[in-house]
Short mmCIF file of the C-alpha atoms (twelve columns), coordinates in Angstrom:
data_MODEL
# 
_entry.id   MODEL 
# 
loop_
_atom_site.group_PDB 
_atom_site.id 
_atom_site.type_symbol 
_atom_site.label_atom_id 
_atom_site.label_alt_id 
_atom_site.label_comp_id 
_atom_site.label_asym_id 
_atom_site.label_seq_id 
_atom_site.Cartn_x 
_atom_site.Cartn_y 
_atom_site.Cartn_z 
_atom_site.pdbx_PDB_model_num 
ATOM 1   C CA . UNK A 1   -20.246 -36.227 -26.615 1 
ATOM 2   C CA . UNK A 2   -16.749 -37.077 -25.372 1 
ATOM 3   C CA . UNK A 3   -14.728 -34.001 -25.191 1 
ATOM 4   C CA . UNK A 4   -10.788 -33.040 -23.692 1 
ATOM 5   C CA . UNK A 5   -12.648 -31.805 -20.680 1 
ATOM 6   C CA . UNK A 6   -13.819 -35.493 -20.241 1 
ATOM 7   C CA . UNK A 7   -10.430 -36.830 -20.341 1 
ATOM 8   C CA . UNK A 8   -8.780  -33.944 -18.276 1 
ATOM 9   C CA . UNK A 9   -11.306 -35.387 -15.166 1 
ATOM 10  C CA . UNK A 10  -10.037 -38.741 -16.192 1 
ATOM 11  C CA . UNK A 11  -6.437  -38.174 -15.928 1 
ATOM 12  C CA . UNK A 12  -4.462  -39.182 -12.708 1 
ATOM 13  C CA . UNK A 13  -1.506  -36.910 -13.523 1 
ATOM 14  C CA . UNK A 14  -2.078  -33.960 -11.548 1 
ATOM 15  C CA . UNK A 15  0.255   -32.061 -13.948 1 
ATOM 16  C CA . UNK A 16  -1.887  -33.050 -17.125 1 
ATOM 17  C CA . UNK A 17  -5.160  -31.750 -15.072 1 
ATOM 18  C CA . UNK A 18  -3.452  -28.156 -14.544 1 
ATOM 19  C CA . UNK A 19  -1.692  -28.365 -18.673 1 
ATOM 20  C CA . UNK A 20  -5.776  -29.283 -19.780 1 
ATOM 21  C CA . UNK A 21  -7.026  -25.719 -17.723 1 
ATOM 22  C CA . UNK A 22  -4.604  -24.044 -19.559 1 
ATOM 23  C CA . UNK A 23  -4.844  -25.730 -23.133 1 
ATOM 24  C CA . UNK A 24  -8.534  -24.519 -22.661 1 
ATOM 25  C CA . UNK A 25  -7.492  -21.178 -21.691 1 
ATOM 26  C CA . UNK A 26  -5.400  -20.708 -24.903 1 
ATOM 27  C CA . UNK A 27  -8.242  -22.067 -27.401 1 
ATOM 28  C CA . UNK A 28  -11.436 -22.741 -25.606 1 
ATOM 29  C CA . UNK A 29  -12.434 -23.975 -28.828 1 
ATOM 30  C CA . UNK A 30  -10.541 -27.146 -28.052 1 
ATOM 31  C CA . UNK A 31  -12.778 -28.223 -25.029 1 
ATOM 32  C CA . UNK A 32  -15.702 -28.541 -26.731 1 
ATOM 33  C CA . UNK A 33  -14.980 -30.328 -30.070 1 
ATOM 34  C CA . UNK A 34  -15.737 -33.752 -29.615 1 
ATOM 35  C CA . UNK A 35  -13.115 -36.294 -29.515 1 
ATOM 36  C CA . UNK A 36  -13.154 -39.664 -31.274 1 
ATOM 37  C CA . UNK A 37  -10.480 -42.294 -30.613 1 
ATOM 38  C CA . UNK A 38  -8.886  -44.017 -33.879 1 
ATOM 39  C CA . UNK A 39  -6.468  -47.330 -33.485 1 
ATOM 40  C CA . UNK A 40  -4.146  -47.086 -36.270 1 
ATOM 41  C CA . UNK A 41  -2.093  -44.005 -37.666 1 
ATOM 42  C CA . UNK A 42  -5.203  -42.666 -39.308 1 
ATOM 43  C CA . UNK A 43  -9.000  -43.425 -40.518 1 
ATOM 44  C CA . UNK A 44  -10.839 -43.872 -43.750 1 
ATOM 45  C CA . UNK A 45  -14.338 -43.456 -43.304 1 
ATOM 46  C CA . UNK A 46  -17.554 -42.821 -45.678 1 
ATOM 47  C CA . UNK A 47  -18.746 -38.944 -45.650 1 
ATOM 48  C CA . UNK A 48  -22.153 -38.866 -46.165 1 
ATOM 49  C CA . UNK A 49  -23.019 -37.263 -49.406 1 
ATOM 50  C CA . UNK A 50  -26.956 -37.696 -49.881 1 
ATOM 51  C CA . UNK A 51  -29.591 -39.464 -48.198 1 
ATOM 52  C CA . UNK A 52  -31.372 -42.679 -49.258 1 
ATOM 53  C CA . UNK A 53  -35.058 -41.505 -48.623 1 
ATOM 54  C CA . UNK A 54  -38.044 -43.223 -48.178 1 
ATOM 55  C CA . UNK A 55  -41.317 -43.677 -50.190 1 
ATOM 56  C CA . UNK A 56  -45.051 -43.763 -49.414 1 
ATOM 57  C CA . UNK A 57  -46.842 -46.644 -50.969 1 
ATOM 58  C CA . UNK A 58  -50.125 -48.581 -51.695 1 
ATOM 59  C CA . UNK A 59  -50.733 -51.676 -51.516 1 
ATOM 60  C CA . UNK A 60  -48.954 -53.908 -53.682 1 
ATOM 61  C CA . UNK A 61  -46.652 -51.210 -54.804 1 
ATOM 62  C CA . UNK A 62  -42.785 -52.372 -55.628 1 
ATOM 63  C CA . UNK A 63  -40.542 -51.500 -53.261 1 
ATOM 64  C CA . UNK A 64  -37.423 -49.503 -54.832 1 
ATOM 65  C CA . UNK A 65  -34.457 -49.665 -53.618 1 
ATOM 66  C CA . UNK A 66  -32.753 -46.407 -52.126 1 
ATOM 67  C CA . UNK A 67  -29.644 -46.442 -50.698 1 
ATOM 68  C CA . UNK A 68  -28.146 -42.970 -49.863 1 
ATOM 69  C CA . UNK A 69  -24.303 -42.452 -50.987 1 
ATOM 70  C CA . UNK A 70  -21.303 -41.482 -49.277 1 
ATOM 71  C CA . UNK A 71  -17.743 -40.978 -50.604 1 
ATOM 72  C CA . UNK A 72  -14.599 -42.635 -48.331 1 
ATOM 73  C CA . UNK A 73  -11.883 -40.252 -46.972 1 
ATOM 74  C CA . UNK A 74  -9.190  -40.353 -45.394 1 
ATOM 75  C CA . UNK A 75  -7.420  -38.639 -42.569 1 
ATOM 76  C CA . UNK A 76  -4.185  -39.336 -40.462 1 
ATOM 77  C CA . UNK A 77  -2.718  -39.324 -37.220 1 
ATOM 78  C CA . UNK A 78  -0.377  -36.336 -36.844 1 
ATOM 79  C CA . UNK A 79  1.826   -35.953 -33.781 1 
ATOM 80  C CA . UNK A 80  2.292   -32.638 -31.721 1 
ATOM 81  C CA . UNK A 81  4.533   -32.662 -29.495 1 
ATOM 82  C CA . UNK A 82  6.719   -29.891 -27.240 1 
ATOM 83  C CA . UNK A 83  9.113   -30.172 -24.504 1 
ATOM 84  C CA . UNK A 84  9.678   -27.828 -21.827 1 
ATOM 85  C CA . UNK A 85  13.327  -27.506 -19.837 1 
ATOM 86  C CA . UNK A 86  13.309  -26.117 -16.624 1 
ATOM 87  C CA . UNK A 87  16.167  -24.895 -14.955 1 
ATOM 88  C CA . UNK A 88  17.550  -26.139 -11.076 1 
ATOM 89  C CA . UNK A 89  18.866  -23.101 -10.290 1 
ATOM 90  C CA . UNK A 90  15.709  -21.487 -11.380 1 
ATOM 91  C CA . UNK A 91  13.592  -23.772 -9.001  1 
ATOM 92  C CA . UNK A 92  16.052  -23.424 -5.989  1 
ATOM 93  C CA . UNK A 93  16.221  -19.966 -6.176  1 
ATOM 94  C CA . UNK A 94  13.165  -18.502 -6.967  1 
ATOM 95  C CA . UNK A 95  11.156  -17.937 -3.425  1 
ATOM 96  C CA . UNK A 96  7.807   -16.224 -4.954  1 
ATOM 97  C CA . UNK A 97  6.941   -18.235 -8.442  1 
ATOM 98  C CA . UNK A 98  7.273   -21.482 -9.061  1 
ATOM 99  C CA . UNK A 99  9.341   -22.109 -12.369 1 
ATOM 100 C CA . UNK A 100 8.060   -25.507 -13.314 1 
ATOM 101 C CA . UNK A 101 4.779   -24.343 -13.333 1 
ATOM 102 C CA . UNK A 102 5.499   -21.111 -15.067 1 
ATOM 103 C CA . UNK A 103 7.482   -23.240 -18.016 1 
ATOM 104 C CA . UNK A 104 4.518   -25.713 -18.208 1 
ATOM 105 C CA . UNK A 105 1.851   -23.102 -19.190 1 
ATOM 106 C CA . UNK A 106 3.722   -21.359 -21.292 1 
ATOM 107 C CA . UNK A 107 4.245   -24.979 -23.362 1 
ATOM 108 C CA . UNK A 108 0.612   -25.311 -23.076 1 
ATOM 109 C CA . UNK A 109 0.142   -21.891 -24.677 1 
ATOM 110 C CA . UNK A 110 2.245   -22.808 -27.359 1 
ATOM 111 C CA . UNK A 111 0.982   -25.957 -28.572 1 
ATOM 112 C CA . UNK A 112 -2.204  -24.671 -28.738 1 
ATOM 113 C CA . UNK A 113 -0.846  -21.477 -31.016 1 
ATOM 114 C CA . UNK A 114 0.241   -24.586 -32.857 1 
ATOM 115 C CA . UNK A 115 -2.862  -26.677 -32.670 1 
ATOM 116 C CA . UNK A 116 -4.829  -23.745 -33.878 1 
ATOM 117 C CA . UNK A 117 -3.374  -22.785 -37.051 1 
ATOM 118 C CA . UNK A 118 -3.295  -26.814 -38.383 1 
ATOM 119 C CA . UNK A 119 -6.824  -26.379 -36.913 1 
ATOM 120 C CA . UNK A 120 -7.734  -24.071 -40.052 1 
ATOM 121 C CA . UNK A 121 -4.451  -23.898 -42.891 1 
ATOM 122 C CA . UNK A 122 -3.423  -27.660 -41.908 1 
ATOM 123 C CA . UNK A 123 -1.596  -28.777 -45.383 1 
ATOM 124 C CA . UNK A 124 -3.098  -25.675 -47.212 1 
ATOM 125 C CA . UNK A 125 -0.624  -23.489 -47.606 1 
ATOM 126 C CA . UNK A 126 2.423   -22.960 -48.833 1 
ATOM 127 C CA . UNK A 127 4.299   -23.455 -45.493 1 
ATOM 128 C CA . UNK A 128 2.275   -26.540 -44.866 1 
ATOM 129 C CA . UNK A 129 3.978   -30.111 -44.103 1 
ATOM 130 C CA . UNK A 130 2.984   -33.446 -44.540 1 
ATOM 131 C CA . UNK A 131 3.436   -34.439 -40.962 1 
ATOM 132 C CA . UNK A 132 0.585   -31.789 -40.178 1 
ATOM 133 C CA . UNK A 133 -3.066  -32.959 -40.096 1 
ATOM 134 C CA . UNK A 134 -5.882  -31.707 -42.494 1 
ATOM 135 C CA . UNK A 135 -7.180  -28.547 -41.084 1 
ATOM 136 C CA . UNK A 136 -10.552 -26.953 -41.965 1 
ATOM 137 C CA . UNK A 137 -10.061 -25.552 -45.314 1 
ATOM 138 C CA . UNK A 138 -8.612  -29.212 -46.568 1 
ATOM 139 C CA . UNK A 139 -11.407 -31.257 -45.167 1 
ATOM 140 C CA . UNK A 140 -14.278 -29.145 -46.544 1 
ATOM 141 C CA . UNK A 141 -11.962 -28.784 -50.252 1 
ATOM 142 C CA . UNK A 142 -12.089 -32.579 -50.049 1 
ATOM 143 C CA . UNK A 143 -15.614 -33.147 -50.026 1 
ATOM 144 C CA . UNK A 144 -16.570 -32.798 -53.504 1 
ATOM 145 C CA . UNK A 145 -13.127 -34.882 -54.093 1 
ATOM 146 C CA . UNK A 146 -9.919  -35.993 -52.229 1 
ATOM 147 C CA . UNK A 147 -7.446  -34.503 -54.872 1 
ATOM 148 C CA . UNK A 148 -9.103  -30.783 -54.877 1 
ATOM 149 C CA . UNK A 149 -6.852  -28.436 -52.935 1 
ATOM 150 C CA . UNK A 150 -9.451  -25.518 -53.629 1 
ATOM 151 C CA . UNK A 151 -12.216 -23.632 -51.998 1 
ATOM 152 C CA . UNK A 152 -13.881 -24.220 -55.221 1 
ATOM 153 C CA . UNK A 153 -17.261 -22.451 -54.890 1 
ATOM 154 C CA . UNK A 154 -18.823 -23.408 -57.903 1 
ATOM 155 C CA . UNK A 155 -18.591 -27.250 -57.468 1 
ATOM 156 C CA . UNK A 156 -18.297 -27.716 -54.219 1 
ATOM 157 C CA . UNK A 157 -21.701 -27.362 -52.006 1 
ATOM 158 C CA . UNK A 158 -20.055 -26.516 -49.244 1 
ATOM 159 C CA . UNK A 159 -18.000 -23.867 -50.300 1 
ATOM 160 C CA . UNK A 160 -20.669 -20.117 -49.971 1 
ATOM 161 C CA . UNK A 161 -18.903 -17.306 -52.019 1 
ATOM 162 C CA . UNK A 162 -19.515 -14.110 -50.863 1 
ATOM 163 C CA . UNK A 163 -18.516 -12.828 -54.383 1 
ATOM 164 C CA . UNK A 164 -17.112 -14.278 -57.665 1 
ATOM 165 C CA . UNK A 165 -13.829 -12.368 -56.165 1 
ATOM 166 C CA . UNK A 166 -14.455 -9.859  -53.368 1 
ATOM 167 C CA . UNK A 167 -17.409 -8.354  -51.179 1 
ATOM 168 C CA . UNK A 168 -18.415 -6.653  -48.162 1 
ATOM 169 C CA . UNK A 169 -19.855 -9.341  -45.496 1 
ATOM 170 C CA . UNK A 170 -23.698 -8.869  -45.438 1 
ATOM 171 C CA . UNK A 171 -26.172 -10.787 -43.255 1 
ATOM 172 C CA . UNK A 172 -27.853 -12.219 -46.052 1 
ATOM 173 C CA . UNK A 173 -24.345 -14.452 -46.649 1 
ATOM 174 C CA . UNK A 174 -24.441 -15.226 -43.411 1 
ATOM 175 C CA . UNK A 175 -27.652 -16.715 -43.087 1 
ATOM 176 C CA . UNK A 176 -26.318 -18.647 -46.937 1 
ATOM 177 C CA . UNK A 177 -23.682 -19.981 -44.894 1 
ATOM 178 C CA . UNK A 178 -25.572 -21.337 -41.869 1 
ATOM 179 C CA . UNK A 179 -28.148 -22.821 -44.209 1 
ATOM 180 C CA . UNK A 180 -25.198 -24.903 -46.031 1 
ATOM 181 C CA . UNK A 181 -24.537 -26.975 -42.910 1 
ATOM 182 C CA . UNK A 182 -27.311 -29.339 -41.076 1 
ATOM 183 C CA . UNK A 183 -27.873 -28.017 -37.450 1 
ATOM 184 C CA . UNK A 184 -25.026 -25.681 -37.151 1 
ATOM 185 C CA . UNK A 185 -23.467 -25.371 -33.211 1 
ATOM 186 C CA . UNK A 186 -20.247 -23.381 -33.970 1 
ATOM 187 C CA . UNK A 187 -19.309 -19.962 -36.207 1 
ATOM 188 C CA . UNK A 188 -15.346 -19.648 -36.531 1 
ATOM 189 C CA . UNK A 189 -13.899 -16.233 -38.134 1 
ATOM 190 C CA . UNK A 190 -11.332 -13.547 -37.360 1 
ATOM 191 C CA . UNK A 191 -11.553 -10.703 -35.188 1 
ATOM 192 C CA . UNK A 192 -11.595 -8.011  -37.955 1 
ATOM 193 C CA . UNK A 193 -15.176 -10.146 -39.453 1 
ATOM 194 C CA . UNK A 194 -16.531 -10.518 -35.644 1 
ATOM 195 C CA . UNK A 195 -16.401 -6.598  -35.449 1 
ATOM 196 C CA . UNK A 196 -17.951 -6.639  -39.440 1 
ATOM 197 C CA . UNK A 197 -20.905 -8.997  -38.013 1 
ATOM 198 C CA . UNK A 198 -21.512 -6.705  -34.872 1 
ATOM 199 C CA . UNK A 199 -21.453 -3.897  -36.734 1 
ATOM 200 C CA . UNK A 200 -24.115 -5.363  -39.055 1 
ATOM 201 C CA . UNK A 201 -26.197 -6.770  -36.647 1 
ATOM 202 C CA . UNK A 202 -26.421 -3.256  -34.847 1 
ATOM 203 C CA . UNK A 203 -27.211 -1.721  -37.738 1 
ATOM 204 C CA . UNK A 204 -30.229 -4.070  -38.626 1 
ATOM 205 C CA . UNK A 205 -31.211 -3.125  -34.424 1 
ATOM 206 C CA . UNK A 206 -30.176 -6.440  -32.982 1 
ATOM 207 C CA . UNK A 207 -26.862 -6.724  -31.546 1 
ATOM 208 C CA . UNK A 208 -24.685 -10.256 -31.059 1 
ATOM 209 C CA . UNK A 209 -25.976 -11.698 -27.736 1 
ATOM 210 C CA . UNK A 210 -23.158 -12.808 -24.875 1 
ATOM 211 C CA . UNK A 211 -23.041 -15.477 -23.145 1 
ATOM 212 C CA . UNK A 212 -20.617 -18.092 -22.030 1 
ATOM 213 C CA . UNK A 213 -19.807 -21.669 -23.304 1 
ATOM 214 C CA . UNK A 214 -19.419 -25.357 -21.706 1 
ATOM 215 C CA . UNK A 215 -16.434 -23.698 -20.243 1 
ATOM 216 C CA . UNK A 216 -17.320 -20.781 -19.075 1 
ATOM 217 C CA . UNK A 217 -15.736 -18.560 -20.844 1 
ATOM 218 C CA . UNK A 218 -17.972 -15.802 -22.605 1 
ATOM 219 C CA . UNK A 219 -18.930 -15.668 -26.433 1 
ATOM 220 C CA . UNK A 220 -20.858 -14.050 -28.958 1 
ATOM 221 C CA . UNK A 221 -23.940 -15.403 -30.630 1 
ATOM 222 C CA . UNK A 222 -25.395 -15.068 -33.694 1 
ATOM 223 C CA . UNK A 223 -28.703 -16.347 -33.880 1 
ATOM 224 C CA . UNK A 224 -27.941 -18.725 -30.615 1 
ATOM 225 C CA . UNK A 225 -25.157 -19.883 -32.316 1 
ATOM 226 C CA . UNK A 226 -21.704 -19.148 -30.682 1 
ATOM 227 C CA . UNK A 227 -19.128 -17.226 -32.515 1 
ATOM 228 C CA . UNK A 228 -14.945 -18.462 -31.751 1 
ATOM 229 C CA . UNK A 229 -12.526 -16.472 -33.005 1 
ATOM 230 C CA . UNK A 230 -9.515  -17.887 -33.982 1 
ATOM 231 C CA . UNK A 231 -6.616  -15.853 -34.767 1 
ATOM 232 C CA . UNK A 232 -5.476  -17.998 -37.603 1 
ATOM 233 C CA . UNK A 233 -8.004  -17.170 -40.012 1 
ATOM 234 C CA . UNK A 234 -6.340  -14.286 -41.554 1 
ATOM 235 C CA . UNK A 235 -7.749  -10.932 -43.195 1 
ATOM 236 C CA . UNK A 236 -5.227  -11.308 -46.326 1 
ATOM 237 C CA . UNK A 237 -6.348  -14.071 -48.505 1 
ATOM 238 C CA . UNK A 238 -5.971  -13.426 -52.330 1 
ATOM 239 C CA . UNK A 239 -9.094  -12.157 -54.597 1 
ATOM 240 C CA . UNK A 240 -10.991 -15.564 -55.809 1 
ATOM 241 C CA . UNK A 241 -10.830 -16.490 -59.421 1 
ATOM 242 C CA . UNK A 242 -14.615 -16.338 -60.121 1 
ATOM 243 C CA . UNK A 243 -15.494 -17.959 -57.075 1 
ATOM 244 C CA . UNK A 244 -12.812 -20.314 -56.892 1 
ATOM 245 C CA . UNK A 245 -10.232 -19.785 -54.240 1 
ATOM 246 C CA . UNK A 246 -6.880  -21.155 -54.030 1 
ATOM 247 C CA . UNK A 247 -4.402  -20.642 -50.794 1 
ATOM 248 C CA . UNK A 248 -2.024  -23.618 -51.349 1 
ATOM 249 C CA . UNK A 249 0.287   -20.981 -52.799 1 
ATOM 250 C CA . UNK A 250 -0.597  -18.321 -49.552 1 
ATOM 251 C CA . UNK A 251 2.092   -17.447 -47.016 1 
ATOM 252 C CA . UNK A 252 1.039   -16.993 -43.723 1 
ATOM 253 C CA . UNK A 253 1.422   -13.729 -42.444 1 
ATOM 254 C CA . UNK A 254 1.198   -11.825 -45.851 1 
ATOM 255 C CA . UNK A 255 0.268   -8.181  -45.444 1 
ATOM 256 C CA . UNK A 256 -3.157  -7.060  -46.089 1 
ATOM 257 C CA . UNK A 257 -3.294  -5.137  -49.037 1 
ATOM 258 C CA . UNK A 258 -5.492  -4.528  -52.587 1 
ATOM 259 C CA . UNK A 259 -6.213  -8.068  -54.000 1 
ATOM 260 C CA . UNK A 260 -5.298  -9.450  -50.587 1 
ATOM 261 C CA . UNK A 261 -7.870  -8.874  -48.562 1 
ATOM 262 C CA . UNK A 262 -10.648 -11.196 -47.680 1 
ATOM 263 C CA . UNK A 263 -11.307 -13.381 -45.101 1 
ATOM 264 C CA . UNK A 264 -12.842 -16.747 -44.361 1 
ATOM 265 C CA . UNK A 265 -15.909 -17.952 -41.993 1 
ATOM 266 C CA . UNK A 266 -16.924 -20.931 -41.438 1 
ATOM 267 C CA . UNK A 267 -19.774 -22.322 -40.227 1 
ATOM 268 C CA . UNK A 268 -19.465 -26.152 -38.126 1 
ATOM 269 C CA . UNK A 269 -21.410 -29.172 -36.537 1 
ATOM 270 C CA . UNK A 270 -19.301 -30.006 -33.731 1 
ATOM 271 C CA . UNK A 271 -20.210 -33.959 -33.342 1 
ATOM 272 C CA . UNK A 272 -18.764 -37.280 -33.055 1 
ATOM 273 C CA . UNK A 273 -20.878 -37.871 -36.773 1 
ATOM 274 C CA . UNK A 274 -19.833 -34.220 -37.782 1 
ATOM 275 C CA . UNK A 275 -16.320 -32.027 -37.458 1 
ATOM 276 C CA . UNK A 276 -14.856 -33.929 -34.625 1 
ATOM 277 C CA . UNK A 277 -11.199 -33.802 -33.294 1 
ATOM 278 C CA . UNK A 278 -9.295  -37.701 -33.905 1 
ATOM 279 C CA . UNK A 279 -6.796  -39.001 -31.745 1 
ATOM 280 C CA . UNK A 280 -4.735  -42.448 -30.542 1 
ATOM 281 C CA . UNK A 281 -4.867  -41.540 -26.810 1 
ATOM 282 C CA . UNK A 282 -5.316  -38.843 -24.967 1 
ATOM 283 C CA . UNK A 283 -2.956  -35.516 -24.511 1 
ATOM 284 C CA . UNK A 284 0.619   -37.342 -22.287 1 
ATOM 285 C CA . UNK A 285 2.667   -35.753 -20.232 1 
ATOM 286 C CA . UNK A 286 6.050   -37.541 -19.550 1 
ATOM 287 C CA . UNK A 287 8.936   -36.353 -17.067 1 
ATOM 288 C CA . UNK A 288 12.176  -36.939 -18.908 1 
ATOM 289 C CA . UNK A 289 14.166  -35.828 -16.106 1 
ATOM 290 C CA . UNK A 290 17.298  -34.106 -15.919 1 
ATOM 291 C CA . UNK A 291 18.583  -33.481 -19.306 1 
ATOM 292 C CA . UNK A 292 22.322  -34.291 -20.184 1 
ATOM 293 C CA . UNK A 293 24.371  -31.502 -20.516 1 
ATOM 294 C CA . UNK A 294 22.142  -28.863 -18.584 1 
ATOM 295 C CA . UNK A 295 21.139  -28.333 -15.416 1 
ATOM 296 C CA . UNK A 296 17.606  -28.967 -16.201 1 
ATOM 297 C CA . UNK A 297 14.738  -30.898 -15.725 1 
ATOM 298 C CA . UNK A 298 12.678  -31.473 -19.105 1 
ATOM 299 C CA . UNK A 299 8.902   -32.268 -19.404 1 
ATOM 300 C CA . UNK A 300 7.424   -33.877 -22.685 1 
ATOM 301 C CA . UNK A 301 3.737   -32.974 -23.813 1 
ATOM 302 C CA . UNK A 302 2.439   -34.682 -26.680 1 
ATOM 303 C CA . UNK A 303 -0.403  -35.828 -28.684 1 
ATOM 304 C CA . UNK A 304 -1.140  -37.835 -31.660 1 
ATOM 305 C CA . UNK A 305 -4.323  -36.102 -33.125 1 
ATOM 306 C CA . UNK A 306 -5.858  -34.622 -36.182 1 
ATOM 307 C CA . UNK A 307 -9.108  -33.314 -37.705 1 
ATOM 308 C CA . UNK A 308 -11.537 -35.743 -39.737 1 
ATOM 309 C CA . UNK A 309 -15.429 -34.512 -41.319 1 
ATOM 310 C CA . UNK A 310 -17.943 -37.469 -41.068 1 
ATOM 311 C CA . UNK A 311 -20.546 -35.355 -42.892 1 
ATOM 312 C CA . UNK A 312 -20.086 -33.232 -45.999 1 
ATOM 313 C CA . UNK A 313 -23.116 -31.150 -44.196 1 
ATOM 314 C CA . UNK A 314 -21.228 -30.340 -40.906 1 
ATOM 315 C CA . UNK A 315 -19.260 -28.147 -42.237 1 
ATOM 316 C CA . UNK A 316 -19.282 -24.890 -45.071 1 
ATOM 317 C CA . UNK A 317 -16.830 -22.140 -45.645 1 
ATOM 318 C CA . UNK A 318 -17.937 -18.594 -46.510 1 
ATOM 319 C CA . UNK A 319 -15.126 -17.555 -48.636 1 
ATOM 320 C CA . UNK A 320 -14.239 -13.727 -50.661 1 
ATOM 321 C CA . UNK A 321 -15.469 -11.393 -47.804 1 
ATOM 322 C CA . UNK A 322 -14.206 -8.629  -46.224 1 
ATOM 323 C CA . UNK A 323 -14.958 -5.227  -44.368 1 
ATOM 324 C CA . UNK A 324 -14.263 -2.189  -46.032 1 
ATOM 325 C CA . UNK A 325 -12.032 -3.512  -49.569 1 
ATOM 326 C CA . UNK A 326 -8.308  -1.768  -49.570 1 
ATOM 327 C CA . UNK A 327 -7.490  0.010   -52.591 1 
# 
């Protein structure tokens, strides 16, 4: 499984090795989806829907024919891309930092704040854009059919409602969740529903498990399955309409309040034939130079990428749930 950490050790520019450490540091979720390189501006590609099976026969029984199915998708290229200025006066006068470097991860920290929220809302809501790539929510709305724009939990397999509108997270929906997805490797929520799950899994006498990931950097499990929080997946999504929920009218940042309170959690197959992360090349870094009118030097980091599901079973979204319902 070919991963950003792959291509970080393949990379000559000694300034994209340091940017990788610190896109990792700002989403370590980003290291460990698997990468799969597209020529073109996007893909179209068959999500598996059902399997074909197989049959036991006797002799001179008829072979039928059994052919699974699988629906074609689509998903394009989308291009993120930041540049950082650094000031001369900056770099010749500064004797105990160095500002280039300083700039740099900042950038790094900022794409990623970027990268994250298309990771989850990309073209969901209402501040999304078409130049953004489909992010979680749109993928798995777009199994059951590439017009739906819905977490429609009544059509859509993939889709676990908690409630028709609203409920407390239990670890029965939990375990609904994880058994909506085919070998599960990933659990992606919110703070506030990492401290729900730890609170329920103390309660039942079995606390999360830590450990660390491919990266080193330390994570919860549930049931040997690591938990990534993202802050992007907000604790203010709208009551469902009898199971059916809608964000493509949500603003981002809307206060938590009575009717606008749940959360999401989703449960993923990181693979190359699962969730995988799509891209034309891997992350550049280009050194403009000194910029016109300033005395600056101005570094480009970009990255034509986007998000595409192989299999409608590598991914499910746990939708209407919550921790203690505001009134």
């Amino acid at each position: 499984m070919r991963s950003l950490v792959d291509y970080r050790e393949q990379d000559r520019d000694l300034i994209m090795k340091g940017f990788y450490d610190w896109l990792f540091e700002a989403s370590p979720l980003v290291g460990v989806i698997p990468v799969v390189e597209v020529k073109g501006n996007g893909i179209k590609y068959n999500v598996k829907a059902t399997r074909g099976g197989a049959e036991w026969l006797s002799t001179n029984d008829t072979i039928a024919e059994s052919t699974g199915t699988a629906s074609q998708r689509s998903a394009a290229l989308s291009r993120l891309i930041g540049d950082a200025d650094v000031d001369k006066f900056f770099i010749a006068t500064n004797s105990t930092q160095d500002p280039e470097v300083l700039e740099m991860k900042s950038k790094a920290e900022d794409m990623m704040w970027e990268w994250s929220e298309r990771l989850i809302i990309g073209q969901t809501t209402a501040q999304s854009q078409a130049t953004q790539p489909k992010g979680i929510c749109q993928l798995i709305s777009e199994v059951e059919s590439e017009t739906e724009t819905t977490l429609d939990g009544i059509t859509n397999s993939q889709v676990v409602p908690g409630h028709a509108t609203s409920a407390s997270l239990t670890i029965d929906m939990m375990d609904e969740l994880l058994d909506a997805v085919h070998n599960p490797n990933t659990l992606l929520m919110s703070k506030r529903m990492r401290r729900k799950l730890t609170s329920l899994a103390r309660a039942a006498g079995n606390n999360l498990v830590h450990d660390k990931d491919e990266l080193g950097h330390p994570v919860a499990m549930y049931g040997a399955i690591p938990i990534y929080v993202d802050d992007h997946i907000e604790d203010a999504y709208p009551d469902s309409t009898t199971s059916v929920l809608d964000i493509s009218s949500y603003v981002v940042g809307t206060t938590r309040a009575s009717a606008n309170d749940n959360s999401i959690i989703f449960a993923l197959r990181r693979s190359e034939s699962g969730f995988a992360i799509i891209q034309a090349q891997s992350f550049k870094h280009e050194l403009i130079g000194t910029v016109a009118n300033k005395d600056a030097i101005r570094h480009r980091f970009k990255w034509y990428t986007g998000f595409a599901l192989f299999d409608k079973f590598a991914a499910a979204a746990l939708i209407n749930v919550l921790d203690t319902a505001l009134s």
